[in-house]
BALOBA-1460 file (C-alpha; in Angstrom, 3 decimals):
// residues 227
<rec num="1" residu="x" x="0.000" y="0.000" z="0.000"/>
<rec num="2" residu="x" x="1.774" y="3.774" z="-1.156"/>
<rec num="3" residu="x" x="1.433" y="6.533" z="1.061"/>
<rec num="4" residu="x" x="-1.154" y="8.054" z="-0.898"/>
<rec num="5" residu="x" x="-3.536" y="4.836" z="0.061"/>
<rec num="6" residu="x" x="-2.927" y="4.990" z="3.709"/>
<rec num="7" residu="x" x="-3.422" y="8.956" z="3.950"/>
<rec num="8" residu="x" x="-6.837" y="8.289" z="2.330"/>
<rec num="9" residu="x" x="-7.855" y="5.265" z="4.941"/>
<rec num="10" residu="x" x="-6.533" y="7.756" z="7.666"/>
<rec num="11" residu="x" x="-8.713" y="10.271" z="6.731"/>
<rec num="12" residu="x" x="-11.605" y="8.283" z="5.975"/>
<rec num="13" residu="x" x="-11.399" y="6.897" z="9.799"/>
<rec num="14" residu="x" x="-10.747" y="10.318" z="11.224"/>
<rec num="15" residu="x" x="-13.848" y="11.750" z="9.089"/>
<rec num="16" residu="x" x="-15.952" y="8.923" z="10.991"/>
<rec num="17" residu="x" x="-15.091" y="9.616" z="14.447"/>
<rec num="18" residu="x" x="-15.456" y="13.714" z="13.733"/>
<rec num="19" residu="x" x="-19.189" y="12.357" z="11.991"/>
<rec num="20" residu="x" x="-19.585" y="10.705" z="15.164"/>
<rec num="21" residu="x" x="-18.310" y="13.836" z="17.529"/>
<rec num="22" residu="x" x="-20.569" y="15.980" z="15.435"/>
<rec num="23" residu="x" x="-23.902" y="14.008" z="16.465"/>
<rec num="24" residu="x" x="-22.869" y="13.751" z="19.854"/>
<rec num="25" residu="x" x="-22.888" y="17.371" z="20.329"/>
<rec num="26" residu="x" x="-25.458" y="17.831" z="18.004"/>
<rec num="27" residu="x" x="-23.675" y="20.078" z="15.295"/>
<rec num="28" residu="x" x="-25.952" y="19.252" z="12.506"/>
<rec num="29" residu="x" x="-24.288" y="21.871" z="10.357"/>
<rec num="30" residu="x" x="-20.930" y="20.072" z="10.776"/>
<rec num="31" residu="x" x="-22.553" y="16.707" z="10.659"/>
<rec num="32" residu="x" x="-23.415" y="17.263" z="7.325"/>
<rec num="33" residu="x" x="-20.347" y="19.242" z="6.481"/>
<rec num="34" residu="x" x="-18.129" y="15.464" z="7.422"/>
<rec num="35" residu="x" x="-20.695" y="13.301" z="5.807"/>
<rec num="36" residu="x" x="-20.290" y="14.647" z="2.809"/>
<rec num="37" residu="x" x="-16.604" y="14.896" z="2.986"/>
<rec num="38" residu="x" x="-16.407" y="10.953" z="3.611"/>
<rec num="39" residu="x" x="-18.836" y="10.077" z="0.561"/>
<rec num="40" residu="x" x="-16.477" y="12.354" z="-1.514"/>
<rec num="41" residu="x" x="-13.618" y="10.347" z="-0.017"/>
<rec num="42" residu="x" x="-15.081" y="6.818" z="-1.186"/>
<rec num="43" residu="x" x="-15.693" y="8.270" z="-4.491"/>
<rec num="44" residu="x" x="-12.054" y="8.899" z="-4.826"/>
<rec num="45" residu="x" x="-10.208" y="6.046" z="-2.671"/>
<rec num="46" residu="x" x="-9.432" y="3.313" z="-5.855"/>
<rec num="47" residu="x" x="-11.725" y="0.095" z="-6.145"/>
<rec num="48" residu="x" x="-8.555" y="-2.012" z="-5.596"/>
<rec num="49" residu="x" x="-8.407" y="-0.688" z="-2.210"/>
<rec num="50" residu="x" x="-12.140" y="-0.427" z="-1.512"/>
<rec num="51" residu="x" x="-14.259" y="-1.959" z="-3.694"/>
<rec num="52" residu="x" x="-17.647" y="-1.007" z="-4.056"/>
<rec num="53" residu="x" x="-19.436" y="-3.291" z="-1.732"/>
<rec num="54" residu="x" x="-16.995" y="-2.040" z="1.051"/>
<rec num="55" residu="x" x="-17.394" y="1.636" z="-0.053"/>
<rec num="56" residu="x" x="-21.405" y="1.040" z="-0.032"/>
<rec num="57" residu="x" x="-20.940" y="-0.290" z="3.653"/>
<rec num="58" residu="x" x="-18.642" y="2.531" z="4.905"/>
<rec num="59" residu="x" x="-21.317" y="4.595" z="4.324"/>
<rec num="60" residu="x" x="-24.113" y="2.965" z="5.833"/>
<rec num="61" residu="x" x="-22.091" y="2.867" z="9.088"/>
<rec num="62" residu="x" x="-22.588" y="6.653" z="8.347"/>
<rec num="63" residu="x" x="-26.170" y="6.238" z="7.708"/>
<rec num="64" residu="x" x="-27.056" y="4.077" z="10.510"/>
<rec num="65" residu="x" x="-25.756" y="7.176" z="13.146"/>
<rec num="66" residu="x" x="-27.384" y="9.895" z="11.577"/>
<rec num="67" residu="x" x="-30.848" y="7.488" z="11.226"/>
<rec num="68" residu="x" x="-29.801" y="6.903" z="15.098"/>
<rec num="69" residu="x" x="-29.719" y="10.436" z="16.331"/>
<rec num="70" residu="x" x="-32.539" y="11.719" z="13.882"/>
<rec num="71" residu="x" x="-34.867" y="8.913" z="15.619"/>
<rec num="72" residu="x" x="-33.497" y="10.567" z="19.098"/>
<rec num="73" residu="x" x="-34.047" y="14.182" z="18.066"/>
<rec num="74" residu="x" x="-37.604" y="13.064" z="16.940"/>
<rec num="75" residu="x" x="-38.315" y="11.198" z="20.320"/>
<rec num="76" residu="x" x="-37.354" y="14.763" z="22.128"/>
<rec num="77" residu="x" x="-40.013" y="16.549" z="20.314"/>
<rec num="78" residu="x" x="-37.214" y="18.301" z="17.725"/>
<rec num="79" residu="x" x="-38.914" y="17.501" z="14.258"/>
<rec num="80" residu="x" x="-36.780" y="20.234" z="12.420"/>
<rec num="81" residu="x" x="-33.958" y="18.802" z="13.452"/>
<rec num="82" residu="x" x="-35.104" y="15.080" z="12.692"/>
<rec num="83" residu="x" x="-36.126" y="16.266" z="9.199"/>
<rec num="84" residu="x" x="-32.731" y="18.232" z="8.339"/>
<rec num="85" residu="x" x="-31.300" y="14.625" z="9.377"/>
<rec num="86" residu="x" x="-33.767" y="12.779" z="6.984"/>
<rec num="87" residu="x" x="-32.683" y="15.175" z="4.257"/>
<rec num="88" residu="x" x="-28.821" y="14.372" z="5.082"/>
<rec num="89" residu="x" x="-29.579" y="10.603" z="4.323"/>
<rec num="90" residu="x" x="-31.683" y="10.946" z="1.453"/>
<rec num="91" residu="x" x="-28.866" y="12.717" z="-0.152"/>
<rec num="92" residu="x" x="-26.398" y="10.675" z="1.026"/>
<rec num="93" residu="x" x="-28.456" y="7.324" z="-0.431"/>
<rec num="94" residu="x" x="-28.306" y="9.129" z="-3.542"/>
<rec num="95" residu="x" x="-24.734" y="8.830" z="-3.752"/>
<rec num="96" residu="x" x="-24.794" y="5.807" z="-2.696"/>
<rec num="97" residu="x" x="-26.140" y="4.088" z="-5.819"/>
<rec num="98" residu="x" x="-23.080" y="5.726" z="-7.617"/>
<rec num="99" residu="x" x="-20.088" y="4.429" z="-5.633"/>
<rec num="100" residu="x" x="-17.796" y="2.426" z="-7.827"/>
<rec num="101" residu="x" x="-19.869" y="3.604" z="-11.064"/>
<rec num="102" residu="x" x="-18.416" y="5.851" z="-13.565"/>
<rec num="103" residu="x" x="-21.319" y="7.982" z="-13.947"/>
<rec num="104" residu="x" x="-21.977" y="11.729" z="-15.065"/>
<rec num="105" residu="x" x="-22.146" y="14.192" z="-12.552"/>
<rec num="106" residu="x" x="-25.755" y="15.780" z="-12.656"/>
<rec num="107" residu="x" x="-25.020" y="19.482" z="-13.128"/>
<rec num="108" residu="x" x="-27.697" y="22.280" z="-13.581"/>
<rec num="109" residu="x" x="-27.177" y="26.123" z="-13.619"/>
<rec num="110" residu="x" x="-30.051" y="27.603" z="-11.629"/>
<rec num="111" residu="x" x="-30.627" y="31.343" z="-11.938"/>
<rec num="112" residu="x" x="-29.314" y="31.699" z="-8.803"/>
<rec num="113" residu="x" x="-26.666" y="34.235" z="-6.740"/>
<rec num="114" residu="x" x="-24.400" y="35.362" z="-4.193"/>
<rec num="115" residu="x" x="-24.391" y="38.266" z="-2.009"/>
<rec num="116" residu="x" x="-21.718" y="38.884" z="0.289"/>
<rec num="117" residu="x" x="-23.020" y="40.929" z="3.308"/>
<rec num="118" residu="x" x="-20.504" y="43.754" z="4.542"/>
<rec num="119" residu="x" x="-17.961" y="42.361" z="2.779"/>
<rec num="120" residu="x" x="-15.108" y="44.949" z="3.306"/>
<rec num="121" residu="x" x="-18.112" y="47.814" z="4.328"/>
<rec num="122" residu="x" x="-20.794" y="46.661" z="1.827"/>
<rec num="123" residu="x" x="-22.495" y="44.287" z="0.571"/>
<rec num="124" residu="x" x="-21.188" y="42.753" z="-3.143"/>
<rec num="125" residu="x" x="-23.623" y="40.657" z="-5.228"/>
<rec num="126" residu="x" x="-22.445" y="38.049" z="-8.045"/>
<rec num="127" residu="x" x="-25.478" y="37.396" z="-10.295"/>
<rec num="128" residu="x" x="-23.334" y="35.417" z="-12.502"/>
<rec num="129" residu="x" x="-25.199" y="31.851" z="-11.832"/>
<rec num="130" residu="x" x="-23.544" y="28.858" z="-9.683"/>
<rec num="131" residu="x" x="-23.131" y="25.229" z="-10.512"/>
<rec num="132" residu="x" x="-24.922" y="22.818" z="-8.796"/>
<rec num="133" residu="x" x="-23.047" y="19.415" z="-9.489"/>
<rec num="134" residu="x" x="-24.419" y="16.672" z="-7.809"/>
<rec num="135" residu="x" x="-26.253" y="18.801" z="-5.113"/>
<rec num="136" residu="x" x="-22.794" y="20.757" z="-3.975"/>
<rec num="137" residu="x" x="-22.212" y="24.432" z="-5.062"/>
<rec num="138" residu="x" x="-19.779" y="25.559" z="-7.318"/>
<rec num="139" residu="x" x="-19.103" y="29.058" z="-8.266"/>
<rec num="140" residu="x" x="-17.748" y="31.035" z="-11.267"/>
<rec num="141" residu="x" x="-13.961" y="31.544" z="-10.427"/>
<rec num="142" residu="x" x="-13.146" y="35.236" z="-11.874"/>
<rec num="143" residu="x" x="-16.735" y="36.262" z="-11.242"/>
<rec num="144" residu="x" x="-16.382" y="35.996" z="-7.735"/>
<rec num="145" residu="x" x="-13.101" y="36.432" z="-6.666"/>
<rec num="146" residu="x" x="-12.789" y="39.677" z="-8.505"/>
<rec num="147" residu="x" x="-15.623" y="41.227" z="-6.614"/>
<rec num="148" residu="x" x="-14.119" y="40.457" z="-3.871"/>
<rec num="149" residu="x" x="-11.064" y="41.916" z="-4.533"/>
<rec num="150" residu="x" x="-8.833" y="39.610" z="-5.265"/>
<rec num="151" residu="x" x="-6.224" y="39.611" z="-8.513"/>
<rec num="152" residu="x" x="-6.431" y="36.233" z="-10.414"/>
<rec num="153" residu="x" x="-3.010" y="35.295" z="-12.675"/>
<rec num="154" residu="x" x="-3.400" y="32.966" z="-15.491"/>
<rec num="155" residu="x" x="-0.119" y="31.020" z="-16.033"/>
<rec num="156" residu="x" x="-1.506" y="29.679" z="-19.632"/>
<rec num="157" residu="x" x="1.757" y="27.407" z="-20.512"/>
<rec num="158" residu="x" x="0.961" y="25.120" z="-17.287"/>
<rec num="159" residu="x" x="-2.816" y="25.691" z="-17.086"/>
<rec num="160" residu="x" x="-2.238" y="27.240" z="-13.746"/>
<rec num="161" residu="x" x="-4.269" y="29.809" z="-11.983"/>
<rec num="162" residu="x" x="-3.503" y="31.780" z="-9.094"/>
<rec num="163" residu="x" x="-5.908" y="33.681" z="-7.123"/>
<rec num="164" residu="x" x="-4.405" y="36.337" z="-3.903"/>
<rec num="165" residu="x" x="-5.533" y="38.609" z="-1.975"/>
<rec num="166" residu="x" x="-4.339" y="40.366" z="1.712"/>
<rec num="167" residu="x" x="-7.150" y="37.364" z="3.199"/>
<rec num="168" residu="x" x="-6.060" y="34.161" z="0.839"/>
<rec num="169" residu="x" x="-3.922" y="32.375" z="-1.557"/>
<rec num="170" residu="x" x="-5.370" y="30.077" z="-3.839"/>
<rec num="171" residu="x" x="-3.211" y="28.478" z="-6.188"/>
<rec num="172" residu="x" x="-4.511" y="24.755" z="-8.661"/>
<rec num="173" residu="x" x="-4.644" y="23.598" z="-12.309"/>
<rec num="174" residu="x" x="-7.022" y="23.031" z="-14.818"/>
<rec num="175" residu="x" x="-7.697" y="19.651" z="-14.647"/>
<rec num="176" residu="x" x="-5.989" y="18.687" z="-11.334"/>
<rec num="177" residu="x" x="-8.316" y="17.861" z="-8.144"/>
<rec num="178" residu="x" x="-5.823" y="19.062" z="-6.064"/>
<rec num="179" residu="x" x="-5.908" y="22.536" z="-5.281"/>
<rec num="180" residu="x" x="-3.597" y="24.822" z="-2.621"/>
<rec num="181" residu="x" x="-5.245" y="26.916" z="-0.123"/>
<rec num="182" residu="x" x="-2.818" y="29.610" z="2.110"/>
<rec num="183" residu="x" x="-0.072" y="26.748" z="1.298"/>
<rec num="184" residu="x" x="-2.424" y="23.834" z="2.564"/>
<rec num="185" residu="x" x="-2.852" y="21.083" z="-0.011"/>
<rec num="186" residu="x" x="-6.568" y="19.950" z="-0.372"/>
<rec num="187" residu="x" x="-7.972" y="17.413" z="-2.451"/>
<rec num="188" residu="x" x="-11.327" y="17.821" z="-4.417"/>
<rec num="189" residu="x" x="-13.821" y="15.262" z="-5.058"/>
<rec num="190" residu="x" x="-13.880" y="16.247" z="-8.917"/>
<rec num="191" residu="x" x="-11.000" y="17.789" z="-11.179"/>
<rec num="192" residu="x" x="-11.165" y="21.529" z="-11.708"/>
<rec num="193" residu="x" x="-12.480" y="22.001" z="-14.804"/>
<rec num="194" residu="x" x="-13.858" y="24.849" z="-17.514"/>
<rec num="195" residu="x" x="-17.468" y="24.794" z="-18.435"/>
<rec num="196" residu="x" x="-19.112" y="26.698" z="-20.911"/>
<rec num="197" residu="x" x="-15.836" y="28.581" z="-20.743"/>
<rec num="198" residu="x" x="-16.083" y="29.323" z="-16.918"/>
<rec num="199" residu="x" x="-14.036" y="28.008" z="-14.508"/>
<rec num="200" residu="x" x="-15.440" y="27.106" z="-11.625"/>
<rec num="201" residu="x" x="-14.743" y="26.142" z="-7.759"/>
<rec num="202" residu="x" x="-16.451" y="24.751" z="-5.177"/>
<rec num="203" residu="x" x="-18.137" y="26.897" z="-2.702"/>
<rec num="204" residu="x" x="-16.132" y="25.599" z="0.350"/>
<rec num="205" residu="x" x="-12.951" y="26.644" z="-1.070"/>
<rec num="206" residu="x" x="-14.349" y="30.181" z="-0.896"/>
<rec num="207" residu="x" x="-16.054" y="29.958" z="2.284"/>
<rec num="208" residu="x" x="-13.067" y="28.499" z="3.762"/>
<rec num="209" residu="x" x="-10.516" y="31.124" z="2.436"/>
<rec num="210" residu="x" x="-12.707" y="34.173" z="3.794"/>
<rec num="211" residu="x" x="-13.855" y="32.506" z="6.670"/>
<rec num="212" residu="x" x="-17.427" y="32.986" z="5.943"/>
<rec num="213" residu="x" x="-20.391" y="31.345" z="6.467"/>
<rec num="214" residu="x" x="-22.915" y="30.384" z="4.303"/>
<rec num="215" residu="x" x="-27.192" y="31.027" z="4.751"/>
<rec num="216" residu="x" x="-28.693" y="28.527" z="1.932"/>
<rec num="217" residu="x" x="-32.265" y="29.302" z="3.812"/>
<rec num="218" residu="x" x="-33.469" y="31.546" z="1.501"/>
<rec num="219" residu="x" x="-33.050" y="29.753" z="-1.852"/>
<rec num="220" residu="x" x="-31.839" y="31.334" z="-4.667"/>
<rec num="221" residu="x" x="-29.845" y="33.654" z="-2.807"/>
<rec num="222" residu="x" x="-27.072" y="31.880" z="-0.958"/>
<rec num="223" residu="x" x="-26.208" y="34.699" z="1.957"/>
<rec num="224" residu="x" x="-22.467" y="34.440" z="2.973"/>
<rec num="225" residu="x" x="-21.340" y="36.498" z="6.620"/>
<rec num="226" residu="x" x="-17.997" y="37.031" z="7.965"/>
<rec num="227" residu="x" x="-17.892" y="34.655" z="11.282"/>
């Protein structure tokens, strides 16, 4: 087994004991945040090393505790909280059915946007729609970061794109899933990738950089605060 292997088994067991940490103190937000970081991370470890039947049973391990603590939340009289639950494992039996399948992402461009409130004294809106590939946000790389201030540098002869700013440093290549935030190496669930001649991130990268967070509540405007 290469090094590569074992960092993504490490990660896949520490993702399952900070899924499990996460119910405990009932951070839903963060619960949902993990769970969907460990069914990108089966998507990517190779079948040689998990094969599908495996993958499909690391995630209902997942399943079972957020079906466990739903049913608790809904025995304690919290039915929002048991439904926001439900909705976590519908989606995540969703993506289920396509571990180990080499299937097309489902991508749609709703006319949605982004509004930044008092970002740097005011409030900045990007009307330029978002992605949404299989139900995770992706947004329109210059579109965004420019608004926000930031300088982007297109390296053409390596394909290499570099976005800073006084808050960030964001540095990948087209067609790479691994991308460099502040220096910190993170690994995407899907290659970055130009579509319909936009490039495009996902959402977390952003909200991560700025240290944001994100209000999805009031669909099609995703609201994003400084914490």
């Amino acid at each position: 087994m290469d090094d590569k292997s074992k960092e993504g088994l490490n990660k896949l067991a520490e993702l399952k004991e900070e899924l499990s940490k996460a119910l405990a103190a009932n951070d839903l937000t963060g619960a949902a945040e993990i769970s969907q970081d460990l069914a990108d991370l089966l998507k990517l470890i190779p079948d040689e090393l998990l094969n599908s039947e495996q993958k499909a049973q690391e995630l209902d391990e997942a399943l079972a505790q957020i079906e466990a603590k739903a049913a608790q939340l809904a025995a304690q009289g919290n039915t929002g909280a048991a439904q926001t639950l439900g909705n976590l494992t519908d989606n995540l039996l969703a993506q289920k059915e396509g571990l180990g399948k080499d299937v097309a992402p489902v991508v749609s461009k709703p006319d949605y946007y982004l509004l930044f409130k008092d970002f740097k004294g005011q409030d900045v809106k990007v009307y330029k729609p978002y992605l949404l590939i299989e139900e995770k946000i992706y947004v329109p790389v210059r579109e965004v970061f420019e608004a926000l201030g930031a300088k982007i540098f297109w390296k053409t002869e390596k394909n290499q794109v570099i976005i800073q700013d006084k808050y960030l440093l964001v540095e990948f290549e087209l067609g790479s899933s691994i991308l460099y935030l502040n220096d910190k190496k993170i690994e995407l669930a899907r290659d970055i990738e130009v579509i319909e001649g936009t490039t495009y991130l996902p959402l977390d990268i952003l909200i991560k950089g700025y240290n944001l967070r994100a209000d999805e509540t009031g669909m099609p405007v995703v609201v994003l605060y400084r914490k």
